[in-house]
C-alpha positions in Angstrom: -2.5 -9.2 -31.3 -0.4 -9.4 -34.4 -0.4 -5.9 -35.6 0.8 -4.6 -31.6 3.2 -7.3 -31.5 4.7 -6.5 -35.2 4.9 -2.2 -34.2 6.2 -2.6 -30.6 9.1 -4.3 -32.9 9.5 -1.4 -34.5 8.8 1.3 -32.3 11.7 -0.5 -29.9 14.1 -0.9 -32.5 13.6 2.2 -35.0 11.8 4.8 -32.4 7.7 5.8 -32.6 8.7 9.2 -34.4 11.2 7.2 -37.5 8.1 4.5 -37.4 5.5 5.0 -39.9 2.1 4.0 -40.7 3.5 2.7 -44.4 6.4 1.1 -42.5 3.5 -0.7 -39.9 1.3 -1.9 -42.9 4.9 -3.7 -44.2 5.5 -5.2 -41.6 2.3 -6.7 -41.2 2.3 -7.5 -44.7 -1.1 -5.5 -45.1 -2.3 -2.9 -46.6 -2.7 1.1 -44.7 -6.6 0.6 -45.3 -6.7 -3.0 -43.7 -4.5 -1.0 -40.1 -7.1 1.8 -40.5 -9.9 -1.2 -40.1 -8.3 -2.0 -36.6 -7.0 1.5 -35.7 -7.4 4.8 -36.0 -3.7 6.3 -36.2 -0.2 5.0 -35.3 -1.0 7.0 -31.7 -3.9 4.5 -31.1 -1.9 1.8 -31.5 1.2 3.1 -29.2 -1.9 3.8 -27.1 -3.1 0.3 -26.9 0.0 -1.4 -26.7 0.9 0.4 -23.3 -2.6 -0.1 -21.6 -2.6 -3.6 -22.3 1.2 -4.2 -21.2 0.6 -2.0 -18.0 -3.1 -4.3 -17.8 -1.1 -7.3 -17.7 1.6 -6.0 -14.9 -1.7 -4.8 -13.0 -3.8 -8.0 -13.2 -1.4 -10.1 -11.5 0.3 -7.8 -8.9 -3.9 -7.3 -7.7 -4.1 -10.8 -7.3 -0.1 -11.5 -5.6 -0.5 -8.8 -2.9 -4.4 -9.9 -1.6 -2.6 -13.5 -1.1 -2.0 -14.0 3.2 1.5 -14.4 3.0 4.6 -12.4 4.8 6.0 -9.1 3.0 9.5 -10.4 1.7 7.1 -13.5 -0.1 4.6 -11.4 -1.6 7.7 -8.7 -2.3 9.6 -12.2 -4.1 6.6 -12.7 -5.5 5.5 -9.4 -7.5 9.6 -9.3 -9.2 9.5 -12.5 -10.2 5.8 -11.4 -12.0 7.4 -8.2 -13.4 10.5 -10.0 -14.8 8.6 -12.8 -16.1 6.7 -10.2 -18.3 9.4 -8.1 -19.5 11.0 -11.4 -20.5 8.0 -12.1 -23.1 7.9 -9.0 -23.3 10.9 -7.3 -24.4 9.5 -4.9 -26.9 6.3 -3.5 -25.2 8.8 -2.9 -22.1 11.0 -0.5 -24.4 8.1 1.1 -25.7 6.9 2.1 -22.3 10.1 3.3 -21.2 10.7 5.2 -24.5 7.9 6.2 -26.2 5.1 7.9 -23.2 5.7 11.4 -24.7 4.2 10.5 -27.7 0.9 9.4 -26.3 -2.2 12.4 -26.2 -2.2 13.6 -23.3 -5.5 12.1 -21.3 -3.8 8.4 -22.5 -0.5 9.4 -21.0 -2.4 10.3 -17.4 -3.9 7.5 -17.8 -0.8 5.0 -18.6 1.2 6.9 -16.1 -1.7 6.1 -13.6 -1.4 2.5 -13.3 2.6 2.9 -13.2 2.0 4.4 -10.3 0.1 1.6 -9.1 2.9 -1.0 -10.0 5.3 1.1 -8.1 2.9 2.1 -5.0 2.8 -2.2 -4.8 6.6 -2.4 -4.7 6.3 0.7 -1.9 4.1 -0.4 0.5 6.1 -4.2 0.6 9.2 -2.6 0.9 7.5 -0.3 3.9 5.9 -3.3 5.5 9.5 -5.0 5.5 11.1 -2.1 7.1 8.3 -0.3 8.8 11.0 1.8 10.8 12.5 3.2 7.3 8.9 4.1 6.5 8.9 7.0 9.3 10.6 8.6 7.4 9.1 10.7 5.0 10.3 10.0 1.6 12.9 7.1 2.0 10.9 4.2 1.2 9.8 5.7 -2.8 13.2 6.5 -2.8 14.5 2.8 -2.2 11.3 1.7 -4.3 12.8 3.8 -7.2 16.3 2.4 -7.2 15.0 -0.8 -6.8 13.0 -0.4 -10.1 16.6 1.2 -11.3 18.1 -2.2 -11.1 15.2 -4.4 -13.1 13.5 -2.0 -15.3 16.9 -2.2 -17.6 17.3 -5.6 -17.1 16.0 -5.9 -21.0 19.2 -4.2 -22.7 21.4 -7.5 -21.8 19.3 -10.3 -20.5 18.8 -13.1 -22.6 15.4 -14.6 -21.6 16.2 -18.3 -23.0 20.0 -17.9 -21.7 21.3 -19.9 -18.8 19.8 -17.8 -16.8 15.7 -17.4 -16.4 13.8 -14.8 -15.3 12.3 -16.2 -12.3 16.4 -16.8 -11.2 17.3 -13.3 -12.1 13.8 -12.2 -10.0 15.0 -13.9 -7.2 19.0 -12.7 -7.4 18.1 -9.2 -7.9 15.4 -9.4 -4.7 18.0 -11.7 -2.7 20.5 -8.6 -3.4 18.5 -5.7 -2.4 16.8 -7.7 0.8 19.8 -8.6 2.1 21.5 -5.1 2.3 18.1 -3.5 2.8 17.2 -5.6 6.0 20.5 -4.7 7.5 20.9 -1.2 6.7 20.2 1.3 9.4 18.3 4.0 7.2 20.3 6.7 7.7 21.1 9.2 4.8 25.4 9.9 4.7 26.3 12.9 5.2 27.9 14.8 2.2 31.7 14.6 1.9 33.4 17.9 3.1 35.5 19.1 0.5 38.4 22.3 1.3 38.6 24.6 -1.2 42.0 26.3 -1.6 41.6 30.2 -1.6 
């Protein structure tokens, strides 16, 4: 939609709380009255623009991880989706990375909800791929989180028609993590010991 498309510009570039309903209408080239026709404040539109983003992420990783094919492929499979997105994506992305404490509070449950989803897909490929770093209790979220580390910021320097594309930078970042992750042998190091001079 062209009004969510026109304030996820904004709200990336200027922040939600510098962003105003008269600087929305301008960009849109309407009127405050014609926005008020489609939405009820600037929160309903931050609101909208979320859902539908985190929608989009949702719909396809559903479909990705009910396919019959090994872990690592359907673990290939839901970056390349993610990165594909944030690619087109580029302003929504910020938003939702930005901007969730501006949402009311039932939206934000709500929006924070289906994250939770997109990660728990990344989590349970990642403990299927290494079942035996799975035992134990809190090292695959941890993995999943720096994993999301790595991509998730992917949008303050990529260049989505550069040289490179997103599926290439799916797969690079994936053949990265695999390839130290099915080798590593799980175990936490120890922190240095460190003597302290009396």
């Amino acid at each position: 939609m062209f009004i969510i498309e026109r304030t996820a510009a904004l709200f990336a570039t200027r922040g939600y709380a510098a962003t105003s309903i008269g600087d929305i209408a301008e960009a849109c080239e309407c009127s405050k009255s014609r926005l008020y026709h489609y939405f009820d404040s600037k929160e309903s539109i931050l609101e909208q623009m979320m859902t539908t983003h985190v929608d989009k992420l949702l719909v396809e990783c559903k479909q990705i991880v009910r396919r019959k094919k090994e872990p690592e492929v359907r673990f290939r499979e839901l970056i390349r989706h993610f990165l594909e997105i944030y690619a087109v994506s580029r302003d929504k992305h910020v938003v939702l990375l930005t901007c969730m404490e501006f949402l009311p509070p039932e939206a934000r449950d709500t929006v924070l909800d289906k994250e939770r989803k997109l990660v728990a897909y990344v989590h349970d490929e990642l403990a299927r791929i290494r079942p035996d770093l799975a035992r134990e209790p809190g090292l695959t979220q941890v993995d999943t989180m720096l994993f999301f580390g790595m991509i998730n910021w992917t949008y303050t320097w990529f260049v989505a028609n550069g040289a490179i594309s997103p599926k290439e930078i799916a797969d690079r970042s994936v053949d990265i993590f695999l390839q130290g992750y099915s080798h590593f042998d799980g175990a936490l190091s120890a922190p240095p010991r460190v003597a302290v001079k009396a």
